[in-house]
Every structure is written in C-alpha cells, then in structure tokens.
C-alpha positions as CSV (number, residue, x, y, z in Angstrom):
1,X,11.8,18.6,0.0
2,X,12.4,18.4,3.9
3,X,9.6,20.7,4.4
4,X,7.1,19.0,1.8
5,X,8.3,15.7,4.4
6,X,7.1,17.9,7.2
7,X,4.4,18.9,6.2
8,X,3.2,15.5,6.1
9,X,3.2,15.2,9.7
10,X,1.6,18.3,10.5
11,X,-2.0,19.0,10.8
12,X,-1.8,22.9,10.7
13,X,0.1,23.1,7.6
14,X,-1.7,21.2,4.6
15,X,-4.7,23.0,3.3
16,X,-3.6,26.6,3.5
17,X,-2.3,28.3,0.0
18,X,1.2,28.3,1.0
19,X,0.9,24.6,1.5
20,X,-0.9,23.5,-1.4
21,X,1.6,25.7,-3.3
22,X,4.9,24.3,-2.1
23,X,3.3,21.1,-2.6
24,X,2.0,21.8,-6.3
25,X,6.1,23.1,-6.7
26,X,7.1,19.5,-5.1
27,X,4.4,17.1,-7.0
28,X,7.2,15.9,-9.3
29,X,10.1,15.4,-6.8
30,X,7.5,13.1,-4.7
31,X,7.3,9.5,-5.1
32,X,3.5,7.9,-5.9
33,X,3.0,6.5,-2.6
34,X,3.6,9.5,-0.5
35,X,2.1,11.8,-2.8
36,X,-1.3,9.9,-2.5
37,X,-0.8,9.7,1.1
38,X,-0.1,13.4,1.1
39,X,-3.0,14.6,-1.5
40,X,-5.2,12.5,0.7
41,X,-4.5,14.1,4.2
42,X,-4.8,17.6,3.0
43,X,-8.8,16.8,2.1
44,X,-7.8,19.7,-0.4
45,X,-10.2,18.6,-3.8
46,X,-8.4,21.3,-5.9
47,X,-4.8,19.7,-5.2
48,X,-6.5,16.3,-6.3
49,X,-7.3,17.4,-9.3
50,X,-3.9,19.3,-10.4
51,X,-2.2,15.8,-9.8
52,X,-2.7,13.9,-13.2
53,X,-4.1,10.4,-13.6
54,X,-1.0,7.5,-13.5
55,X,-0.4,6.6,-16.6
56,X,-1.2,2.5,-16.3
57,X,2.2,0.6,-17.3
58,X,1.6,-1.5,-20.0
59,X,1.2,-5.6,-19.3
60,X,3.5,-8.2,-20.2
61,X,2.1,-10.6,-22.1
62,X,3.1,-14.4,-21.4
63,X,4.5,-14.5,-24.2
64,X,6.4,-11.6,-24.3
65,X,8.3,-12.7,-20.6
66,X,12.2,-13.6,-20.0
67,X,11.3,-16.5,-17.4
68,X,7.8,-18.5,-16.0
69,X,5.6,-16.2,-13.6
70,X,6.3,-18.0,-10.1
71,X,3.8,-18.5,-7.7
72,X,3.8,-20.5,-4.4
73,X,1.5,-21.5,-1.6
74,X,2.9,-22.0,1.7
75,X,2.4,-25.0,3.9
76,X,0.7,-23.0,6.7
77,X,-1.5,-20.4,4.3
78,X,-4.3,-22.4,4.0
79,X,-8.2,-23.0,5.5
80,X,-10.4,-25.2,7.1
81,X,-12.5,-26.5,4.4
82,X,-12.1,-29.0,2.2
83,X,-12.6,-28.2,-1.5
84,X,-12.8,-30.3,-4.2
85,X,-13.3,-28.4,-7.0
86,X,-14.0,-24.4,-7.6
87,X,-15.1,-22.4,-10.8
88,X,-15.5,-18.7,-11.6
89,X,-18.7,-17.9,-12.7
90,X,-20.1,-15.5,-15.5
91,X,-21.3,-12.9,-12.5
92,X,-18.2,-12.7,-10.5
93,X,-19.4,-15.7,-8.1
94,X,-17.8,-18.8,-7.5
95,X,-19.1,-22.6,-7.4
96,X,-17.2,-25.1,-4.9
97,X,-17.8,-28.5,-4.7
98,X,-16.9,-30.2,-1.3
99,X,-17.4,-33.6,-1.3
100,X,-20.4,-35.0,1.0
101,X,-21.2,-31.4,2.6
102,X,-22.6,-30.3,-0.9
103,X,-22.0,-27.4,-3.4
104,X,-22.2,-23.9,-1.9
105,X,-22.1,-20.4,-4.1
106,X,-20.1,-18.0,-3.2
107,X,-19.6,-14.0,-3.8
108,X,-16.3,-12.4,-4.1
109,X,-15.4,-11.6,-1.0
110,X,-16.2,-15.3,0.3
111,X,-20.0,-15.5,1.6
112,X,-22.2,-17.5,1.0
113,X,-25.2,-16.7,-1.1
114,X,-26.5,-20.2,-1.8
115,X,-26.1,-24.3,-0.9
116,X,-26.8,-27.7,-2.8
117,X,-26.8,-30.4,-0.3
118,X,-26.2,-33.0,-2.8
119,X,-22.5,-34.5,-2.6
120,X,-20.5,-32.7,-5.2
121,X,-16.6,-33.4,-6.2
122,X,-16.9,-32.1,-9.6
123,X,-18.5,-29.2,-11.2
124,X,-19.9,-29.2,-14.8
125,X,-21.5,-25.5,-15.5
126,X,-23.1,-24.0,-18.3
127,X,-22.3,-21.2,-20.7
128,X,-24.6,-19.0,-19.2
129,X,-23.6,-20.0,-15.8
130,X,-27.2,-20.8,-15.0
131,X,-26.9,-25.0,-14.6
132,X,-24.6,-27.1,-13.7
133,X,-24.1,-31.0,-13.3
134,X,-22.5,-31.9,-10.3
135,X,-20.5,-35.6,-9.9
136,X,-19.7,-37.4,-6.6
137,X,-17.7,-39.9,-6.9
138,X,-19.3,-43.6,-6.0
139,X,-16.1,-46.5,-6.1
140,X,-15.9,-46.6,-10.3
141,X,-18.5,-44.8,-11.0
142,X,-20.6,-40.8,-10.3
143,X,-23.5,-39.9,-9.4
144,X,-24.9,-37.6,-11.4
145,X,-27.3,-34.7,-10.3
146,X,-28.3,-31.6,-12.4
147,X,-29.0,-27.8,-10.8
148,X,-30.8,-25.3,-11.8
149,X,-29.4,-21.9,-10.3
150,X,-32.2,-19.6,-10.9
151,X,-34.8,-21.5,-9.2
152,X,-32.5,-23.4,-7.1
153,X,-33.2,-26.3,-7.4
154,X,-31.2,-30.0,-7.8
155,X,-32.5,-33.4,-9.1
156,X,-30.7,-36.6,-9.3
157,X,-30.0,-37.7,-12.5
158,X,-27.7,-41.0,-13.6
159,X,-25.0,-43.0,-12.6
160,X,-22.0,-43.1,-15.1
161,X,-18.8,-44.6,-15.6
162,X,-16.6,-41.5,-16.9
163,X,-13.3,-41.3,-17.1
164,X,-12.6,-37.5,-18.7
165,X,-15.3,-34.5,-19.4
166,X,-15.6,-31.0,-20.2
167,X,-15.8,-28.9,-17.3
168,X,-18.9,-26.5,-19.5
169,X,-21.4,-27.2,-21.8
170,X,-24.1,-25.3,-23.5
171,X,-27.4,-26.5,-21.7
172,X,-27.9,-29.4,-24.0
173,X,-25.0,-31.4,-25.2
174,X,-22.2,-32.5,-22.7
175,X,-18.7,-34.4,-24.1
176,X,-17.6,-36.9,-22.1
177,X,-14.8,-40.1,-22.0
178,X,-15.3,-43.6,-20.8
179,X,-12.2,-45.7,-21.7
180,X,-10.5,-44.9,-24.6
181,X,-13.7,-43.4,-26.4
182,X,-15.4,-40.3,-26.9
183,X,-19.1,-39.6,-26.4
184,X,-21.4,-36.2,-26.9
185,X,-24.2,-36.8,-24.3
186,X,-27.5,-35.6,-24.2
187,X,-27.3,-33.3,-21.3
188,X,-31.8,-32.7,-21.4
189,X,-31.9,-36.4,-21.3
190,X,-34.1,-38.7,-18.3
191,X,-31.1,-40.9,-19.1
192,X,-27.4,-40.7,-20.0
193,X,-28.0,-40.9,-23.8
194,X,-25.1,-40.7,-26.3
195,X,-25.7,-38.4,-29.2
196,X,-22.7,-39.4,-30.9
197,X,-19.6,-42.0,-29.8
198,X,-15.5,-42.3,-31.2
199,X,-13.8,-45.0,-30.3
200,X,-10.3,-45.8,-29.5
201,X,-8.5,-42.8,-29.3
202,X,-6.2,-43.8,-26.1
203,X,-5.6,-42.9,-22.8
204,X,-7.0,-39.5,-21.7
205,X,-4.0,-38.2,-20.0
206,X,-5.9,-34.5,-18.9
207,X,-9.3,-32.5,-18.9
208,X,-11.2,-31.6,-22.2
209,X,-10.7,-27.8,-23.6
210,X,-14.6,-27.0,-25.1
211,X,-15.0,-23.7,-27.3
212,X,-17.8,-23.1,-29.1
213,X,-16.8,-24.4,-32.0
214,X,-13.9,-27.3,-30.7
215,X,-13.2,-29.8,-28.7
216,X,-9.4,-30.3,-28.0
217,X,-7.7,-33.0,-25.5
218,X,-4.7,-35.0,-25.0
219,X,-3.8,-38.8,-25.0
220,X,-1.5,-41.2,-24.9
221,X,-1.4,-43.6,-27.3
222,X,1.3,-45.9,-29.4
223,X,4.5,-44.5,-26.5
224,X,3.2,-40.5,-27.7
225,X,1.2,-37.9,-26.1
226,X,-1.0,-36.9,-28.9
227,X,-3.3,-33.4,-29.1
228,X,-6.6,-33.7,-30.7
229,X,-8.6,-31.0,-32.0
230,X,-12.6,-31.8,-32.8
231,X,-14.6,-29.3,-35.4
232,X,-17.9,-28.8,-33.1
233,X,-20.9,-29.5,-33.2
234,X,-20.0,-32.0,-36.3
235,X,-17.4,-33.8,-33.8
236,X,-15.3,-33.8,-36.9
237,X,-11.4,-34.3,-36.5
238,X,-9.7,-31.1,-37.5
239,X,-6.0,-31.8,-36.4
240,X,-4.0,-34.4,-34.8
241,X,-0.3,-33.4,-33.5
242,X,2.4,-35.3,-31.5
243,X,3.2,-33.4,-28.1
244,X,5.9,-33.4,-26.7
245,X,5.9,-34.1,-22.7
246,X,8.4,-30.7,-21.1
247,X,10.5,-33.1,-18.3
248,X,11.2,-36.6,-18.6
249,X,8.7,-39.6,-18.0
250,X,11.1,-41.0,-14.5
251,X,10.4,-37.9,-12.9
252,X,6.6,-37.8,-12.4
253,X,4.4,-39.8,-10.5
254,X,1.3,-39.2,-12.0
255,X,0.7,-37.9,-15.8
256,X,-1.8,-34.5,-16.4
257,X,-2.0,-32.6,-19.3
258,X,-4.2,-30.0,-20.9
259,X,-3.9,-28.1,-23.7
260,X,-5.8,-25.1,-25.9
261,X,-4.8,-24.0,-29.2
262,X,-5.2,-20.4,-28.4
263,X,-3.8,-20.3,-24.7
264,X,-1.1,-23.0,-24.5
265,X,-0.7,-26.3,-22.4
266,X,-0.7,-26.7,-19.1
267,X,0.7,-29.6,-17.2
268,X,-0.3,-30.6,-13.2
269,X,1.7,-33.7,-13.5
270,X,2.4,-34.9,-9.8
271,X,6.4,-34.8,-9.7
272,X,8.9,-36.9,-7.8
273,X,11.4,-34.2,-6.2
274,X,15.2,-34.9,-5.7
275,X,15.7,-37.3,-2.9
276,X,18.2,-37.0,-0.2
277,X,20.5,-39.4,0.7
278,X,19.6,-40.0,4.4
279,X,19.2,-44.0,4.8
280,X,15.4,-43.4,5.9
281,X,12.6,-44.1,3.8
282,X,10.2,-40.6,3.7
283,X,7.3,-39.1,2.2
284,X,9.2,-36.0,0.2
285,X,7.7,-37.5,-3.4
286,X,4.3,-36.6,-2.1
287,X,5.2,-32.9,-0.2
288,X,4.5,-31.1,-3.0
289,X,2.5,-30.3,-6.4
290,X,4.6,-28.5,-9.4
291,X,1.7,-27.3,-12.1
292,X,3.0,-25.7,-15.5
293,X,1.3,-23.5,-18.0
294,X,3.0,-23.2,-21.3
295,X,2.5,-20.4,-24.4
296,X,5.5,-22.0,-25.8
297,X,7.3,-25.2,-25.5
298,X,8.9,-23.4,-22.6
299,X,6.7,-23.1,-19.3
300,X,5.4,-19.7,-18.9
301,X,3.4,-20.0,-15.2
302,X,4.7,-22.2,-12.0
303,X,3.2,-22.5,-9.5
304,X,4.0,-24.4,-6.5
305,X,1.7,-25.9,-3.4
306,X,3.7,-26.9,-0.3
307,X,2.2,-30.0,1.8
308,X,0.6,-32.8,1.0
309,X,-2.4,-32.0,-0.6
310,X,-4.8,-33.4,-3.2
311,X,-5.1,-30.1,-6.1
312,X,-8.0,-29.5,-8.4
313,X,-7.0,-27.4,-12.0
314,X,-9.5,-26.5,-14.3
315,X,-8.4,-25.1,-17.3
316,X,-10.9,-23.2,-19.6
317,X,-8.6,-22.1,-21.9
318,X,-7.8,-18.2,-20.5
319,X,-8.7,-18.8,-17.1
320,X,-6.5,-21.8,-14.0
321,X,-8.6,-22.3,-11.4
322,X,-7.1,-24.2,-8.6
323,X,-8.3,-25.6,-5.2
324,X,-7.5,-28.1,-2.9
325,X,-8.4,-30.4,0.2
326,X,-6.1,-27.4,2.0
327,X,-8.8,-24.8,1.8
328,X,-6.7,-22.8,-1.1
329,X,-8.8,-21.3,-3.7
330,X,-6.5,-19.2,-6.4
331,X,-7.7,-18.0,-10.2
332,X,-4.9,-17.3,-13.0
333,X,-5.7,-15.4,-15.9
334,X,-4.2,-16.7,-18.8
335,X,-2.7,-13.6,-21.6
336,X,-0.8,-12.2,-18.2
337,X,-0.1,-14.6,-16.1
338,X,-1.6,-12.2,-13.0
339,X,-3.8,-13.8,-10.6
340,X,-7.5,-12.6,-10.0
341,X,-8.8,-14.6,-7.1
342,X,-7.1,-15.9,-3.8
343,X,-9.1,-17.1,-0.8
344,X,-8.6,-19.1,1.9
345,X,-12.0,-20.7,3.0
C-alpha cells in the first residue's frame, strides 16, 4: 500500500507494467477518491477500463428518512440582484422576475440569453414553457402583461385585482382568486374574462397546486385550515379535508401554506423565533425565514434563510423553487429532498 501511495507522487512510475500491475493488485485496498485521482494521472486507458463502474447508492426517499433534510443559507452567501420571483423551465433555463428592471432568461450556468423590460414580480408560465404572464404589482392591484418566448415578444394586457393564482397554465385558461372566490380566466382574452366563478370559499392562506386534471389549495375558513381539491377542467369539487396547521398559531407572523395530494404540504409561514430577555426592543422576529415541506404530518425538508429578507416559494408539486430580494436562487426536488439548482446572481 505505501508504495501504491508513492506511486502517486511520482511521474516515472505510473504507466509502466509493473505499475499498472501493483495497482490492478491494490484497486480494492484504495479508497474511491484516490483511486480516480490515481487512474486519472497514469493517462493509462487500459487501467480505466479494468476499474468497474460505481455501483450508484440507492436514494432515500422523503419518505423513507429518520429526520427533515436541513438546508441553510447564510447571511453573507448571497448576490447583488434583487429577485422576485424564479422558475425552472421545461429546457433547463430559468425565468426571474425582478421588479421594475424586467424579466431576464437565464441558462444554467447563470447567463443571460434573453430580457423583457416590462416590470415583473411574478411569473405565470405555460405548460410548454413557451408563454408566460408576468404581474407587477400597482398598490391593490397588477398589471398584467403576456410573453411570447419564441418570438420574443411582450404586450400589455389588464389590470386585476388578484389575490391568489396558479403559477402555470395551459395556454388558454388561467385560475385565479380575488377575495374569497375562485375564477378560471380566459388566458387568450383582450380582457380579463371569467370562464367560470366559486364563491366563498375563505381566506386563501397559500399558492394554487394546478395538474392537469386538479386544482388543489388551502384556506382558512370557520377557525380551520381547510384543503380543496377541484376535478379539472369541470372545476368540480372532488375532496374537502380539515388540515391541520404543524406549530401553533402564536408562533407565526405571517400564515403560508401549500399543499399537493401527491407530494405533500409545504408551509413558508414567517415565524416569530424565541426572544431573549435583554430589556431592548430588536428586530430578531424578522432575521429569519423557517420554510417546511411535509410527505407526512411530520416535516420532511427545512430549510432556513439567515437575514432579513423578503422569500419567494413556488411549489409545483415535485419541484421548491425559492428566491429572494438577497440574490439567492435554490431549486428542491421533491421525491428526494436533494437540491438541483443554487445560484447566487
């Protein structure tokens, strides 16, 4: 073994036969890392190919985990744009809104391919990823503008008072909340026309989950938090179940729930943390943002943003997508809990 170690460290002995056979005789005795490192120095393609392929481990499912995958953001990881809002798109690319400077496109690895120079807080996309509707927000009310990626292309289009929505939508109906009722909107419209309209369902407490074939939400209505499920496209009510809320009511500041059938509830609630006794008024109730995904009633993702910061979550039932006025940009898949996008912009 001490001579496999130096033989690591010396350019005249990897890639003669004596080498690559003490090191075929050592493959097993070698951890990954240094084995790589070693295969990789020795340029020898027949020692590359006697190593066999790591066997992937297999991945923990959510569901299958002792305790909540913990994530955290420190207080000095951050950039130098605000965002508003980000989505992953169909391709690999990613949408962000940010506010008055417009809606840019952006590839994997951060550049910029394309840029709407209508204000955008909020991003509304399509199936196919090729339109969106972006909202900037005007006192009580957004502004309403619609994109056309291909071509691109954006045109204003209405001014709405909206109070919950569904982050995606097929081309040609969009769902939406104003108050306590419901609408399906005709997204090809010159105007904001309502194809259909429920009243008096309660409080939206959290975004709309859209599938193809349901509409699910949450409310709060009669002192309950209450999960909806609509049958699509009849907007016919399929189930209606009481919810309960996973920490109690004195300890959050502001109330934010989601929640899919299939992938499991996720709360962003703002949270009041533990005070110290100090005699001095502070600020410590806004430091920091707690956000929860649950499989079960038990929370199964945390993730935690130091500072003060303002944090935007979609959740499209497999996929969290959060961003905030910090410059953070992270992506959570949903079955593993791993994440799949971080950037800094």
């Amino acid at each position: 073994m001490a001579f496999l170690r130096s033989l690591q460290n010396r350019c005249g002995c990897t890639g003669s036969l004596a080498s690559d056979w003490y090191l075929r005789k050592g493959l097993q005795s070698l951890g990954p890392i240094p084995l790589r490192q070693l295969i990789d120095y020795s340029g020898d393609g027949a020692l590359r190919a006697d190593v066999p392929p790591r066997s992937p481990g297999r991945k923990v499912e959510l569901n299958d985990l002792g305790a909540a995958r913990q994530y955290s953001i420190a207080a000095n990881d951050r950039g130098s744009t605000q965002i508003s809002e980000a989505v992953l798109l169909p391709n690999g690319t990613c949408a962000i809104a940010m506010g008055e400077v417009g809606l840019k496109l952006i590839t994997r690895d951060g550049r910029t391919i394309g840029h709407f120079d209508e204000p955008a807080d909020r991003v509304v996309v399509s199936d196919s990823g090729g339109k969106f509707i972006t909202m900037a927000r005007r006192g009580s009310v957004w502004c309403l503008s619609r994109v056309d990626v291909q071509s691109r292309k954006i045109a204003a289009w209405c001014h709405a008072e909206i109070s919950r929505f569904t982050t995606t939508f097929d081309g040609a109906t969009w769902y939406m909340a104003s108050g306590q009722d419901l609408y399906a909107i005709d997204a090809t419209s010159q105007r904001l026309d309502a194809l259909w309209r429920i009243p008096d369902l309660g409080h939206f407490v959290g975004p709309f989950t859209l599938a193809s074939t349901k509409l699910e939400f949450v409310t709060y209505k009669d002192k309950n938090f209450w999960f909806w499920e609509y049958q699509l496209p009849q907007l016919r009510l399929k189930n209606k179940t009481l919810l309960p809320f996973s920490r109690p009511l004195d300890t959050v500041r502001e109330i934010r729930l989601g929640s899919c059938s299939e992938s499991g509830i996720f709360d962003c609630s703002a949270v009041l943390p533990p005070r110290e006794t100090t005699g001095a008024e502070t600020d410590v109730a806004l430091a920091a943002r707690q956000i929860l995904f649950r499989k079960t009633p038990v929370p199964r993702i945390e993730i935690w943003i130091e500072g003060k910061c303002n944090p935007s979550v979609r959740f499209d039932g497999s996929l969290l997508t959060i961003s905030d006025d910090l410059g953070h940009l992270r992506a959570y898949e949903l079955t593993h809990g791993e994440q799949v996008r971080d950037l800094n912009r």
